[in-house]
N, C-alpha and C positions, 0 to 999 in steps of 0.2 A: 584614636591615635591623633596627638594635636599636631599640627605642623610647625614647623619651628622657626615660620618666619619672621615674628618678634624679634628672638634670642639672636638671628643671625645679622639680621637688616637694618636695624637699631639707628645703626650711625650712618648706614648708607641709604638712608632713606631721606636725610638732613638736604637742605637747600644748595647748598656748599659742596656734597658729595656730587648732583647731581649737575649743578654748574661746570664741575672741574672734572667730569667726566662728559661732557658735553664739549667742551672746549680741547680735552685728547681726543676727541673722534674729529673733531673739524681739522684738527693740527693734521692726523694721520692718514685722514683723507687728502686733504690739500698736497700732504708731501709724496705719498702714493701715487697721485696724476703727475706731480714732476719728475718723477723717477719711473713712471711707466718705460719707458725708451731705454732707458740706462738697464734697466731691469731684464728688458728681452735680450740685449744686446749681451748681459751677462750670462743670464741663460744659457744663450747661443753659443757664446765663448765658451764656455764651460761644461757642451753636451757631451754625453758618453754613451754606448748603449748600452752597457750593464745599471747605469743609474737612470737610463730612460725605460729600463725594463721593472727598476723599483718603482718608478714614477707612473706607468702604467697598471700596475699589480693596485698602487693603493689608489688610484683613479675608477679601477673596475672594482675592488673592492668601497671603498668607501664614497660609493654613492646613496641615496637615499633608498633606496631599494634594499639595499645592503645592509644598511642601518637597520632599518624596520626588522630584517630578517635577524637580525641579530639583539636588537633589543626585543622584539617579541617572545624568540628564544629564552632568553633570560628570564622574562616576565612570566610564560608559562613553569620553569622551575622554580622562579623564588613563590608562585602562587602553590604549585604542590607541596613548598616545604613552609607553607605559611608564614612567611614572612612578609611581615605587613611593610616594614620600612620598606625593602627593596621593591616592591611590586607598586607602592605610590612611589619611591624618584623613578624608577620604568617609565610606568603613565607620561611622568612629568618633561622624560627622555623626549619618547615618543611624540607629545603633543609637540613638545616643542621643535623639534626638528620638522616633523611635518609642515607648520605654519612656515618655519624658516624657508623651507627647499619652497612651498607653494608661494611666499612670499615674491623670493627672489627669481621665480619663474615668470610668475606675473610680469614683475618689471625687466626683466631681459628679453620676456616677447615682445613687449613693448618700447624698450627703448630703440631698439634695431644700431647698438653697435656693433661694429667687427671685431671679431676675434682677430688677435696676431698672427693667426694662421692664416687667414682667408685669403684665396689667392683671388687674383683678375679684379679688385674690387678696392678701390683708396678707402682707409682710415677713416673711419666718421662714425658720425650715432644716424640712421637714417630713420629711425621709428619705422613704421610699418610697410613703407614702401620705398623701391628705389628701382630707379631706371623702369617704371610700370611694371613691378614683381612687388607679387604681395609679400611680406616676409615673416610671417608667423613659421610658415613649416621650411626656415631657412637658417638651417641649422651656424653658418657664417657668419651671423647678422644676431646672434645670441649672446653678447660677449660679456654685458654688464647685467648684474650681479654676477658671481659664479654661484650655481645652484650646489653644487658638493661642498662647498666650502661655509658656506650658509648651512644649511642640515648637519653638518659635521660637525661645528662652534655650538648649533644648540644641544646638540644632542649630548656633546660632553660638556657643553659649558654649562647644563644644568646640575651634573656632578659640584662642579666649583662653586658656583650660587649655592646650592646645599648643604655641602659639608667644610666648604673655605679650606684654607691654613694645605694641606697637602693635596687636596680631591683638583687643585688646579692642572695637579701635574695631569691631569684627565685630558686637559686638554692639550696635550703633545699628538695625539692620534689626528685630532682636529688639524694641527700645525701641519703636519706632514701630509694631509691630504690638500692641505692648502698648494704649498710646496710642490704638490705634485701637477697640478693644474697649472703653475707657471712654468716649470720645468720642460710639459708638454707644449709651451706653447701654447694653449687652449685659451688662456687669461692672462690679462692686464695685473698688471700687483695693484691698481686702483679697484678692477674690480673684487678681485679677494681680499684684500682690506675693506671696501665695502661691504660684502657680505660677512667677514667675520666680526664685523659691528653689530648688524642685522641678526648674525646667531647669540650672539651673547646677551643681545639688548630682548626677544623674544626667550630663551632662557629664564631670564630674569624675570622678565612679567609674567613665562607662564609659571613659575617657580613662586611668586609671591602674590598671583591672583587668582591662578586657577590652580595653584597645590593648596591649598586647604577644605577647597572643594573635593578634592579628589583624595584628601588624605579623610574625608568622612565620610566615602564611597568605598575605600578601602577598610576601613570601621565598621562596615557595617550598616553605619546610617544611611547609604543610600541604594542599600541591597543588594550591597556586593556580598557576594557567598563566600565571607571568608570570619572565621568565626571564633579562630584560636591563634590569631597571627601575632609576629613577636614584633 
């Protein structure tokens, strides 16, 4: 089964694509940090509990755990009905959200910012320690990347990277769990802009470096057990 990322990457692979797609992430990031404040403040203005009760639903759903449950799901029925396409963009799901969520963990244990919620504690990035408290197991001090929001963008942003033109609308699930993480309070709009850059940019490269490995694992050639798939 070849993987199609020739046919699909073609022109986005150009020097010029990746320049002016370099220069939207810095724009979006830069305006993200200044609108963080404006952003809670909106939030805030505009809580409810009926739309904090959606915002928590797709919060406890669409975490990475959640994901995995639900793309592996998938994965095992597109494998019993032999389908070879669906079971490589699976893989390609799966890889990629995991890297993302583990990504944007790494760097939220380590940068040691506050979330908007944190109470007793001023605004800042402390990295590892603050007022002699170590802060790895501090869950307050977690705030940048958002880890659901990262997992979320790759997992469906590798639908988009694959099949382009409509598979984008894929990522509305992504969006709305985004949404829901500012909504709760839990995140800065810099930090889920940041990691929705982070999901879609791991998407892509596991999408165009490690799907054609995996799309000749699903073939066959690298002994996967699947023999008759479409």
């Amino acid at each position: 089964m070849a993987h199609p990322t020739g046919f699909f990457f073609k022109a986005n692979t150009s020097l010029r694509f990746r320049i002016a797609s370099l220069a939207v992430a810095v724009v979006a990031i830069g305006t993200a940090f200044l609108l963080d404040d404006g952003c809670i403040q909106w939030m805030l203005a505009h809580h409810t509990p009926a739309w904090a009760h959606v915002a928590g639903a797709l919060s406890r759903w669409g975490d990475w755990p959640e994901l995995m449950a639900l793309g592996l799901t998938l994965l095992l029925i597109a494998w019993a009905r032999h389908s070879r396409g669906l079971v490589h963009l699976l893989l390609c799901m799966i890889t990629a959200s995991t890297l993302a969520g583990a990504s944007a963990n790494a760097v939220r244990l380590l940068s040691g910012r506050t979330r908007p919620n944190a109470v007793g504690v001023k605004p800042g990035w402390y990295g590892l320690w603050y007022e002699r408290q170590f802060l790895l197991g501090k869950n307050s001090f977690h705030g940048f990347p958002s880890g659901h929001t990262a997992a979320a963008f790759a997992f469906f942003g590798t639908v988009g990277w694959a099949r382009r033109g409509w598979a984008w609308l894929f990522l509305g699930p992504a969006a709305a769990i985004g949404w829901s993480r500012l909504y709760l309070n839990a995140h800065r709009l810099s930090d889920v802009t940041v990691a929705l850059i982070l999901g879609l940019l791991l998407a892509y490269v596991v999408w165009t470096r490690a799907g054609p490995a995996l799309a000749r694992l699903v073939a066959g050639q690298g002994g996967w057990p699947l023999a008759r798939g479409r």
